[in-house]
KOLGU-4560 file (N, C-alpha, C; in nm, 3 decimals, padded with zeros to 5 digits):
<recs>
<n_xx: 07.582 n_yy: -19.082 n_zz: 01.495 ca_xx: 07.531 ca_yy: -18.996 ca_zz: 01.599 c_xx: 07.382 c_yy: -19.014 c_zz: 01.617 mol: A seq: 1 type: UNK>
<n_xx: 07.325 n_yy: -18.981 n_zz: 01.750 ca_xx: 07.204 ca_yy: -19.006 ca_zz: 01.757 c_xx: 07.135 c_yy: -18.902 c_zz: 01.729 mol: A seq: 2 type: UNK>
<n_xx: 07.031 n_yy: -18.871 n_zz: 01.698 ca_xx: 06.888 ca_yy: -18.820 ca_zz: 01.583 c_xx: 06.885 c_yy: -18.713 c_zz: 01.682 mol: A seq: 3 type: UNK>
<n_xx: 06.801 n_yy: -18.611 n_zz: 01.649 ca_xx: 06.756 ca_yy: -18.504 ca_zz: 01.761 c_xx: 06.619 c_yy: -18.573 c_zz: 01.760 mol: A seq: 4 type: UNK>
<n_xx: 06.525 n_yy: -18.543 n_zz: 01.839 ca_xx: 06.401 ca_yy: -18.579 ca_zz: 01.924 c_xx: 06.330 c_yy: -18.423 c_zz: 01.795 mol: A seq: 5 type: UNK>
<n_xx: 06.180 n_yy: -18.450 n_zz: 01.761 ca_xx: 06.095 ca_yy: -18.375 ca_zz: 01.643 c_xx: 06.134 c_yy: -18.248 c_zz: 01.691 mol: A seq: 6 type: UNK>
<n_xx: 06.105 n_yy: -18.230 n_zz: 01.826 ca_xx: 06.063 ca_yy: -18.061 ca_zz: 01.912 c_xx: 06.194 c_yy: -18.018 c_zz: 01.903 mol: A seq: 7 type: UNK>
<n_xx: 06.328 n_yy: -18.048 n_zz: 01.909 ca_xx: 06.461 ca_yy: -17.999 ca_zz: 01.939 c_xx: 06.524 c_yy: -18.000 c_zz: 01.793 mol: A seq: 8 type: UNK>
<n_xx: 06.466 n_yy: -18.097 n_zz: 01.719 ca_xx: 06.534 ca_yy: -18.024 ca_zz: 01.571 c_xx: 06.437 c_yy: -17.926 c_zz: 01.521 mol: A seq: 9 type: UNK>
<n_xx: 06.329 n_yy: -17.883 n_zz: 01.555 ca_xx: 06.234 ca_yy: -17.798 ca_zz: 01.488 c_xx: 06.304 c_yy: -17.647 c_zz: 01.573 mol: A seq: 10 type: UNK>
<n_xx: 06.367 n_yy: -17.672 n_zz: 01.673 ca_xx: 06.428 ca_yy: -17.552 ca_zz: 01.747 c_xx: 06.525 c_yy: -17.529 c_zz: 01.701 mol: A seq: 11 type: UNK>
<n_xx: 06.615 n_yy: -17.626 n_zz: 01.643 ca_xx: 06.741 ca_yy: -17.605 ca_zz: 01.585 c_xx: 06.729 c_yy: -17.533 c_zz: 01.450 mol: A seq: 12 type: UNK>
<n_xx: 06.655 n_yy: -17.640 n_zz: 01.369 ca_xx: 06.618 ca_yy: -17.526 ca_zz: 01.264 c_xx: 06.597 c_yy: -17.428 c_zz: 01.230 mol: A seq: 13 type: UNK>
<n_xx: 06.510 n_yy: -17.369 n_zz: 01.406 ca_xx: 06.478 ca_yy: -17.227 ca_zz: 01.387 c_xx: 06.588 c_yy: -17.123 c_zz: 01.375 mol: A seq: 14 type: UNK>
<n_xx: 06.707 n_yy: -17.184 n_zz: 01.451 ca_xx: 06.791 ca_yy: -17.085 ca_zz: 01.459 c_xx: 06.890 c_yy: -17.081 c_zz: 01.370 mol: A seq: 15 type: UNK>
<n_xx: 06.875 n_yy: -17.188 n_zz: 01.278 ca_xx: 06.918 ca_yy: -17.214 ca_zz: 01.199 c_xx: 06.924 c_yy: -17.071 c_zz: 01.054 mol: A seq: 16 type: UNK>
<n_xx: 06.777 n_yy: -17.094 n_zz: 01.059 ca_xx: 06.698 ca_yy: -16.997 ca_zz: 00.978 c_xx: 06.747 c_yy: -16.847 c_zz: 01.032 mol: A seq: 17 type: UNK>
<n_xx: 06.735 n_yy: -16.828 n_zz: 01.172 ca_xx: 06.762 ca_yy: -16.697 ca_zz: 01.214 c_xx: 06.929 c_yy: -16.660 c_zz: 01.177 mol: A seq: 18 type: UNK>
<n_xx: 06.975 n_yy: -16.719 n_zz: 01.192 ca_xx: 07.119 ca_yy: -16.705 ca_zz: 01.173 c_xx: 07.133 c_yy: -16.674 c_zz: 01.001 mol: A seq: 19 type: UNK>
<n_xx: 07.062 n_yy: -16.748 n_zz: 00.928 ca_xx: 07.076 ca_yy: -16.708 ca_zz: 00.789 c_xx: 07.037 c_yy: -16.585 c_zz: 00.746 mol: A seq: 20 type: UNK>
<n_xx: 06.919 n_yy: -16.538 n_zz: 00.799 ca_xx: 06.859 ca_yy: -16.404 ca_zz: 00.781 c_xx: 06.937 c_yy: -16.318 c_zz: 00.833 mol: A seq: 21 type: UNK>
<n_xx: 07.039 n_yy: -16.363 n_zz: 00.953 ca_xx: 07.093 ca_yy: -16.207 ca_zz: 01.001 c_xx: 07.219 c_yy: -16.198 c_zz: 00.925 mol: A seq: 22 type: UNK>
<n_xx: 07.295 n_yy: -16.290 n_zz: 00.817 ca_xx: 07.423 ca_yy: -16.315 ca_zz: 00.766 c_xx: 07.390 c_yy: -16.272 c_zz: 00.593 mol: A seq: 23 type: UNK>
<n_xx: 07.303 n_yy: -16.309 n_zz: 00.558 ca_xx: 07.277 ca_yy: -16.325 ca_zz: 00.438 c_xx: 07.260 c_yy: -16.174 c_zz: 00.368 mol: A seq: 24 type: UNK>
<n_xx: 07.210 n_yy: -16.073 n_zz: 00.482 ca_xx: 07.213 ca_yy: -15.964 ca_zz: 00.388 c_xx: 07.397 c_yy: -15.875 c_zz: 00.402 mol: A seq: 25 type: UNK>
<n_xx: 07.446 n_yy: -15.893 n_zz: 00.493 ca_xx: 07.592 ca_yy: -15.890 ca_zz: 00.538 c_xx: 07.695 c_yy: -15.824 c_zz: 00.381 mol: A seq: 26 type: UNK>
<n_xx: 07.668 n_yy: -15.920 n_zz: 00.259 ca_xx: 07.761 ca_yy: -15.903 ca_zz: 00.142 c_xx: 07.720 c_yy: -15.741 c_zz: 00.124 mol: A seq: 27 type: UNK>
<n_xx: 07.585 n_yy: -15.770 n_zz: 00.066 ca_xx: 07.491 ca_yy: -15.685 ca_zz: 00.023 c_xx: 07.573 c_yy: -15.525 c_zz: 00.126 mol: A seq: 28 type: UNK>
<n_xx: 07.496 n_yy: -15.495 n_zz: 00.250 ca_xx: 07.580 ca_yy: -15.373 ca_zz: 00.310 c_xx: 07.702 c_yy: -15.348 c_zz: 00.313 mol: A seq: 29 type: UNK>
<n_xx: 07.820 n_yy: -15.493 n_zz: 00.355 ca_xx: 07.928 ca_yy: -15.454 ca_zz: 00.320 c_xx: 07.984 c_yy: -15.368 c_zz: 00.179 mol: A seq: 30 type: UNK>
<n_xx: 07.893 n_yy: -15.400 n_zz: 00.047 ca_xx: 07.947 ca_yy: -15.365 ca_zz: -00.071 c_xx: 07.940 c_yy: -15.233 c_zz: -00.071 mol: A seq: 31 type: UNK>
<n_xx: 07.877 n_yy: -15.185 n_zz: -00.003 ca_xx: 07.838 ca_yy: -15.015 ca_zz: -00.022 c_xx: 07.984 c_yy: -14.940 c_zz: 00.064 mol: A seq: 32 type: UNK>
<n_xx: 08.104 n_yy: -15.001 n_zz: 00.082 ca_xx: 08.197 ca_yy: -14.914 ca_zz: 00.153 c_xx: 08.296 c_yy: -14.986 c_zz: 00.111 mol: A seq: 33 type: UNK>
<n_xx: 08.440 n_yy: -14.880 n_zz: 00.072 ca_xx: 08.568 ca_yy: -14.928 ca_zz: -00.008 c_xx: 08.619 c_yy: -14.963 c_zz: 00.079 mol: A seq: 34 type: UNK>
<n_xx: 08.624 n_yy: -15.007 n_zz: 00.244 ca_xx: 08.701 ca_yy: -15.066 ca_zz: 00.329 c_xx: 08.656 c_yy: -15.125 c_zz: 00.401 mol: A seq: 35 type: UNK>
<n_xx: 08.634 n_yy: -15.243 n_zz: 00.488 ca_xx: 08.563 ca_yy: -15.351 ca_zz: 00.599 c_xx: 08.525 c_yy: -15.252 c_zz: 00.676 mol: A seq: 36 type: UNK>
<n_xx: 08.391 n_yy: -15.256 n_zz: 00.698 ca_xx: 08.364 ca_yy: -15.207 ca_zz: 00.857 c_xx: 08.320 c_yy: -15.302 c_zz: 00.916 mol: A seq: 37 type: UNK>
<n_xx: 08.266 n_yy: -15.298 n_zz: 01.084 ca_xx: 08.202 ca_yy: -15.347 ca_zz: 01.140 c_xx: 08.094 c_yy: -15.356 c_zz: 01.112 mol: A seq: 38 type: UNK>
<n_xx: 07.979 n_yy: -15.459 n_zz: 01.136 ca_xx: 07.879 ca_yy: -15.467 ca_zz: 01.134 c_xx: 07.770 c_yy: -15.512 c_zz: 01.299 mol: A seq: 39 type: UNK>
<n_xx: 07.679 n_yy: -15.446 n_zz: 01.321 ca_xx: 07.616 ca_yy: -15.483 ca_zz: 01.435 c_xx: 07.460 c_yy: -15.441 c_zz: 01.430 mol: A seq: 40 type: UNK>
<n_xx: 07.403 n_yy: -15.635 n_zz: 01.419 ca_xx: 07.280 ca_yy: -15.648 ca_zz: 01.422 c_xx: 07.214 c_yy: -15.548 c_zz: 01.541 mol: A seq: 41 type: UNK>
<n_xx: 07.105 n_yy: -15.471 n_zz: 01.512 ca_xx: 07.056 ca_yy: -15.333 ca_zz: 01.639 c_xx: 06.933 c_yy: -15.402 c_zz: 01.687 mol: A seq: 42 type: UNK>
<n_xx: 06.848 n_yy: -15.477 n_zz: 01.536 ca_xx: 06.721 ca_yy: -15.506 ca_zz: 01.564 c_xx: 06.681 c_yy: -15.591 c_zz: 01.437 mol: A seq: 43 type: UNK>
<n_xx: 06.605 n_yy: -15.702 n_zz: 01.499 ca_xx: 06.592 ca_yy: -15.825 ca_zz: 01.404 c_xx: 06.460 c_yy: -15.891 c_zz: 01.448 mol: A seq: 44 type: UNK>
<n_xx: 06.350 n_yy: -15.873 n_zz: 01.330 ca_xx: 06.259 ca_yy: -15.925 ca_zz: 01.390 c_xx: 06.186 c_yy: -16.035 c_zz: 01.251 mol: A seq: 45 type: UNK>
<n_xx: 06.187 n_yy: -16.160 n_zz: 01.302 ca_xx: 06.128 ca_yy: -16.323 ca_zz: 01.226 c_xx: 05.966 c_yy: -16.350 c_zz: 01.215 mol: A seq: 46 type: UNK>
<n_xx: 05.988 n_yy: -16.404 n_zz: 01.161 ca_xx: 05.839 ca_yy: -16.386 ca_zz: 01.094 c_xx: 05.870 c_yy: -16.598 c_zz: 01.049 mol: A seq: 47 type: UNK>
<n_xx: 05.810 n_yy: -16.718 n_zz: 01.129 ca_xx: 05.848 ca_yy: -16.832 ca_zz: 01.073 c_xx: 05.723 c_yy: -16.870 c_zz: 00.978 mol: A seq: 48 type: UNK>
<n_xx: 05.729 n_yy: -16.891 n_zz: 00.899 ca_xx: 05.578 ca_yy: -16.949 ca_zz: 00.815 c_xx: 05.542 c_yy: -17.033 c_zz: 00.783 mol: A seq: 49 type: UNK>
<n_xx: 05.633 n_yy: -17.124 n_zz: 00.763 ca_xx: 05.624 ca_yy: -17.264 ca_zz: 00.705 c_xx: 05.762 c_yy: -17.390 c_zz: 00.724 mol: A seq: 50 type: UNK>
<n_xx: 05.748 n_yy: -17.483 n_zz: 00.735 ca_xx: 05.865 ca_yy: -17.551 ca_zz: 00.764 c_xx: 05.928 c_yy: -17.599 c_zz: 00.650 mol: A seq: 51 type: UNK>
<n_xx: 06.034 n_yy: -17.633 n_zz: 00.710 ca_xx: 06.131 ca_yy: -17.616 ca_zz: 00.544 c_xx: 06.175 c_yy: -17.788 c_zz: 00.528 mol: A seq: 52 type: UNK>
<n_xx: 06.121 n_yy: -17.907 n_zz: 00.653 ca_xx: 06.119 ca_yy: -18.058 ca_zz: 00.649 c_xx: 06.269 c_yy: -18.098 c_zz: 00.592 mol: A seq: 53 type: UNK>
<n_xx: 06.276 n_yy: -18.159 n_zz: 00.492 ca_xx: 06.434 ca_yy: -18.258 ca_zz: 00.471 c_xx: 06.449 c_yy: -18.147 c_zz: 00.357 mol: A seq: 54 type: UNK>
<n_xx: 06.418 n_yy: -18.046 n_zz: 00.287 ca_xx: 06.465 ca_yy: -17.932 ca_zz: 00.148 c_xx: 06.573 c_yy: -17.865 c_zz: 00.217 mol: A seq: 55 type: UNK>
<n_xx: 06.659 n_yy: -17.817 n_zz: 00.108 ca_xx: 06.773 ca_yy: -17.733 ca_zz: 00.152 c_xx: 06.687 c_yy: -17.575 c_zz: 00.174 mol: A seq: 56 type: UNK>
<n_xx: 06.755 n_yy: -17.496 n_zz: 00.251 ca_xx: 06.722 ca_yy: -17.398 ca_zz: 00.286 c_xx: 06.785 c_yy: -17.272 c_zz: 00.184 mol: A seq: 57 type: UNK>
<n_xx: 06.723 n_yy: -17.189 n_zz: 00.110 ca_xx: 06.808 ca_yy: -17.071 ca_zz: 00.040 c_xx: 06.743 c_yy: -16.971 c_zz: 00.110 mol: A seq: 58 type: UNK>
<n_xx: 06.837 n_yy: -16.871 n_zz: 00.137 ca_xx: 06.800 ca_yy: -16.736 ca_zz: 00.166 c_xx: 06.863 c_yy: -16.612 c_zz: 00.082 mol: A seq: 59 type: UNK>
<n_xx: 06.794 n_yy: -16.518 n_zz: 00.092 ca_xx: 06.810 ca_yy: -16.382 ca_zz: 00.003 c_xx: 06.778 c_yy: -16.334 c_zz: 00.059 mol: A seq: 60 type: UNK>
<n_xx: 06.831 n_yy: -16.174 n_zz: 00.100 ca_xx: 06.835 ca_yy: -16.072 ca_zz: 00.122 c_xx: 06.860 c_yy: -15.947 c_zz: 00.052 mol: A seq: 61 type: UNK>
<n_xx: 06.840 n_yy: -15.793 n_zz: 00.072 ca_xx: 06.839 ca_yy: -15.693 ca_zz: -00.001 c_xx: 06.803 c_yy: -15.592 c_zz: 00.118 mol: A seq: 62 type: UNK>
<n_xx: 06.913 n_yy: -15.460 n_zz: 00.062 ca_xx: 06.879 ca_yy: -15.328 ca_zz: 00.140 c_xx: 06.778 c_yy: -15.308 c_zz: 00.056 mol: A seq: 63 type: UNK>
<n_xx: 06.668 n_yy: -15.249 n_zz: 00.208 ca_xx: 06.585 ca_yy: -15.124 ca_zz: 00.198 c_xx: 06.589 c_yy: -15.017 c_zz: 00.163 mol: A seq: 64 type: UNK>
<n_xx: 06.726 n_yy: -14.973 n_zz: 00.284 ca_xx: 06.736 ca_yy: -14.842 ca_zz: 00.318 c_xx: 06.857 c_yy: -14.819 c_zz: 00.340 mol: A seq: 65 type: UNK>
<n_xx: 06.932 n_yy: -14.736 n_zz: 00.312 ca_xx: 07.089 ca_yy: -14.714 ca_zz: 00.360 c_xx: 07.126 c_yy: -14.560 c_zz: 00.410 mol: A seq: 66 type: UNK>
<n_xx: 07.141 n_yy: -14.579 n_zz: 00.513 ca_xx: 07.158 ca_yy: -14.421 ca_zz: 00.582 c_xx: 07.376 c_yy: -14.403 c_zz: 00.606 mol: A seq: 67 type: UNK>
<n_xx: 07.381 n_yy: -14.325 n_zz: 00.678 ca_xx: 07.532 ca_yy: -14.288 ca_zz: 00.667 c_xx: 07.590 c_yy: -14.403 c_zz: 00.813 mol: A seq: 68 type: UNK>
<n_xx: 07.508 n_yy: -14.409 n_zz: 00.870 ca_xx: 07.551 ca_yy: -14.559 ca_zz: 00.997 c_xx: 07.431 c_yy: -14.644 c_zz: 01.024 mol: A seq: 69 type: UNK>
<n_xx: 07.340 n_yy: -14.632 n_zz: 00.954 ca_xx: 07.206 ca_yy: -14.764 ca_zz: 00.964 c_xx: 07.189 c_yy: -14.768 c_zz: 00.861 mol: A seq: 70 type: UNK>
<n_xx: 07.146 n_yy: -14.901 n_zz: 00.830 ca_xx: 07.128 ca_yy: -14.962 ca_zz: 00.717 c_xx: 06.970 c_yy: -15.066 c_zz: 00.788 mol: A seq: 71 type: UNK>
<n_xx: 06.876 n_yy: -15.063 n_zz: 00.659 ca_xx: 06.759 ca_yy: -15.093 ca_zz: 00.709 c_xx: 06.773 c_yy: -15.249 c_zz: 00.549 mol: A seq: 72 type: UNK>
<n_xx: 06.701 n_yy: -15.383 n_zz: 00.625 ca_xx: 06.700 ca_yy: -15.478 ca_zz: 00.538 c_xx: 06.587 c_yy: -15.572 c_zz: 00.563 mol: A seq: 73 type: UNK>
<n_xx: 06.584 n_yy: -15.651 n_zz: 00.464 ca_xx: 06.491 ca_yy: -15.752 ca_zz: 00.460 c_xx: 06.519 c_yy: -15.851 c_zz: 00.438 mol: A seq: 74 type: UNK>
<n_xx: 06.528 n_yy: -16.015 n_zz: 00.415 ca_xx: 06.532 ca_yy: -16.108 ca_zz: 00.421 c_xx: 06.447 c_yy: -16.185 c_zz: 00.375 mol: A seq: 75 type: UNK>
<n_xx: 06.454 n_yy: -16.370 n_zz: 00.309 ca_xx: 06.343 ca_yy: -16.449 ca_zz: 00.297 c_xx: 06.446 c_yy: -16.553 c_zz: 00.287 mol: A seq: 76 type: UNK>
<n_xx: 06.389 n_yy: -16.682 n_zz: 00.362 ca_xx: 06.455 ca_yy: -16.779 ca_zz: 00.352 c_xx: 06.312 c_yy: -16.870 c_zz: 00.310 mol: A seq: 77 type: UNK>
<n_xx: 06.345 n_yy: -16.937 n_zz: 00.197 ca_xx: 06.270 ca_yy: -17.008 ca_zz: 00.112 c_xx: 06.310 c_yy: -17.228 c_zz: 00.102 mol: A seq: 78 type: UNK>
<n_xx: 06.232 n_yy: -17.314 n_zz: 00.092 ca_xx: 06.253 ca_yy: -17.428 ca_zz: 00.114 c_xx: 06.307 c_yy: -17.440 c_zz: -00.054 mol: A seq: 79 type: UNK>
<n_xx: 06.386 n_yy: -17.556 n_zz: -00.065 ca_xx: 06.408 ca_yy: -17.554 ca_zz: -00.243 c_xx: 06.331 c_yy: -17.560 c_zz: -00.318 mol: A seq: 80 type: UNK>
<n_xx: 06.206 n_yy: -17.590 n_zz: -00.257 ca_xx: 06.074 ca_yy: -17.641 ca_zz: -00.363 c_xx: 06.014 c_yy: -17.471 c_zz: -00.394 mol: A seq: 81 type: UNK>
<n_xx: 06.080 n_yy: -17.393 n_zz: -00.328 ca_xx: 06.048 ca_yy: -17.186 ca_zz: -00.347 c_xx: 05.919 c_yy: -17.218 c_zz: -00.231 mol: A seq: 82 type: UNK>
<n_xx: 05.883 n_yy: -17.262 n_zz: -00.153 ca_xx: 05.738 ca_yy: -17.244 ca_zz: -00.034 c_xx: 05.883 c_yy: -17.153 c_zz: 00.051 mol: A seq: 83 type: UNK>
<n_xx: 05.781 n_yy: -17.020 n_zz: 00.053 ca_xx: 05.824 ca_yy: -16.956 ca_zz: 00.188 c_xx: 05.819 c_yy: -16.993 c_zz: 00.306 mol: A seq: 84 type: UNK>
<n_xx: 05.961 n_yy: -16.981 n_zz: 00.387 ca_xx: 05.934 ca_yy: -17.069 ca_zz: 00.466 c_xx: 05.962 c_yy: -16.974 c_zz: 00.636 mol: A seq: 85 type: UNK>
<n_xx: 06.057 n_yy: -16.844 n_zz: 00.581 ca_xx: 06.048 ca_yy: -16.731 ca_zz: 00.686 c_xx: 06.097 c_yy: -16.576 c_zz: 00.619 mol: A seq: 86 type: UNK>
<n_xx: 06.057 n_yy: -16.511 n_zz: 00.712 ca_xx: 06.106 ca_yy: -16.387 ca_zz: 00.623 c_xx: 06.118 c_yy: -16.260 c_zz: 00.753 mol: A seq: 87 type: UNK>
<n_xx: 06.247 n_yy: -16.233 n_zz: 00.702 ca_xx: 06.283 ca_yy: -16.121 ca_zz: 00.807 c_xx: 06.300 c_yy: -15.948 c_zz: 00.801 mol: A seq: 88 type: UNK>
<n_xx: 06.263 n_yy: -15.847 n_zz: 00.913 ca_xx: 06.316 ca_yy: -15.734 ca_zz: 00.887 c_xx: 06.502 c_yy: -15.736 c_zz: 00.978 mol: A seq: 89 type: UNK>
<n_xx: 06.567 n_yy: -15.638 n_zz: 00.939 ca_xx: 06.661 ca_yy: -15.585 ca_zz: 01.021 c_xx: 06.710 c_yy: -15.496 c_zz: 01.015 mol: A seq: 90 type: UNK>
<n_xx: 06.766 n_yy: -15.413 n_zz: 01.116 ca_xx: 06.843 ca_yy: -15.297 ca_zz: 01.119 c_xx: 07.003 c_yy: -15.331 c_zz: 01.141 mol: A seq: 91 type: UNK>
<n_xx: 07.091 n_yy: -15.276 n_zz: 01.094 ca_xx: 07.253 ca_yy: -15.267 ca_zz: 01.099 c_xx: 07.283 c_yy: -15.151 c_zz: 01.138 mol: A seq: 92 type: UNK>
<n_xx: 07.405 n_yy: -15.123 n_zz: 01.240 ca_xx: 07.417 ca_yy: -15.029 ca_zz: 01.195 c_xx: 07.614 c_yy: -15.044 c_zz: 01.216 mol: A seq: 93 type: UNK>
<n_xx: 07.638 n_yy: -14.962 n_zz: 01.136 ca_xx: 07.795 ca_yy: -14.973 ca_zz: 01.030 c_xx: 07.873 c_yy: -14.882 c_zz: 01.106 mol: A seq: 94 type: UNK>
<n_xx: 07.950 n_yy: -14.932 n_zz: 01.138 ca_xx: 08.117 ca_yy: -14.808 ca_zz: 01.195 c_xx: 08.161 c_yy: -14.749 c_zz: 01.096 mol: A seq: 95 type: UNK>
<n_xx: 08.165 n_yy: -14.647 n_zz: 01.183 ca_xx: 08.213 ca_yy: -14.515 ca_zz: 01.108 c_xx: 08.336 c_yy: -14.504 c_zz: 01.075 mol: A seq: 96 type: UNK>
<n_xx: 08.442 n_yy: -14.628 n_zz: 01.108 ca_xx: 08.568 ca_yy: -14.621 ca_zz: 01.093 c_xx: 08.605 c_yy: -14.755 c_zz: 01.017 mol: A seq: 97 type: UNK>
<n_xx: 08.703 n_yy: -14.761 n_zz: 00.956 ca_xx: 08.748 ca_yy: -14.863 ca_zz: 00.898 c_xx: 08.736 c_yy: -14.979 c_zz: 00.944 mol: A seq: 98 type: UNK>
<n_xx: 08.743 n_yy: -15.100 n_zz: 00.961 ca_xx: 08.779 ca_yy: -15.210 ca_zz: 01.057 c_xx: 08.910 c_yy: -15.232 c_zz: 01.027 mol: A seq: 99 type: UNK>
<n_xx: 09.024 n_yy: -15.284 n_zz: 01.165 ca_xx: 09.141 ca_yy: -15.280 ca_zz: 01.185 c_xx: 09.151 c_yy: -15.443 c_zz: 01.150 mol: A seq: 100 type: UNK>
<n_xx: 09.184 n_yy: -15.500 n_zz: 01.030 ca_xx: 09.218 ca_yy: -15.628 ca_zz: 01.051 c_xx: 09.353 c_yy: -15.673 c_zz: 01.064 mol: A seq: 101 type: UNK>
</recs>
């Protein structure tokens, strides 16, 4: 396959990154309830700092805050070498009802 062009993989990446930050804290809130709920990103705001070049990308996340239907979090997605490379806030907020799977 052919290569992406510098500017269009540096875009890809980005969302790359964004997508990790909004998934990664996901386990973390789910664990706090004995049955699946829904989950729905409210508000998500990135912070990019550094580029993460040919390193694998790790991210971690952790609640802030946990209310009875918002849940408040944070994020960091780090290059393997540990250089920060973005770091996120977000808000969730959780159904009040089971999820029907």
């Amino acid at each position: 396959g052919a290569a992406l062009p510098p500017k269009l993989r540096l875009a890809a990446l980005g969302g790359v990154i964004a997508s990790m930050i909004d998934s990664v804290v996901v386990p973390a809130i789910g664990s706090g309830y004995d049955e699946p709920r829904q989950l729905f990103t409210i508000d998500m705001q990135l912070r990019y700092l550094a580029p993460i070049g040919e390193e694998d990308a790790i991210a971690e996340g952790w609640i802030v805050r946990r209310g009875r239907q918002i849940v408040f979090c944070d994020a960091e997605v780090r290059a393997e070498s540990g250089e920060l490379a973005a770091t996120g806030t977000l808000v969730y907020k959780v159904s009040s009802r089971p999820q029907v799977i």
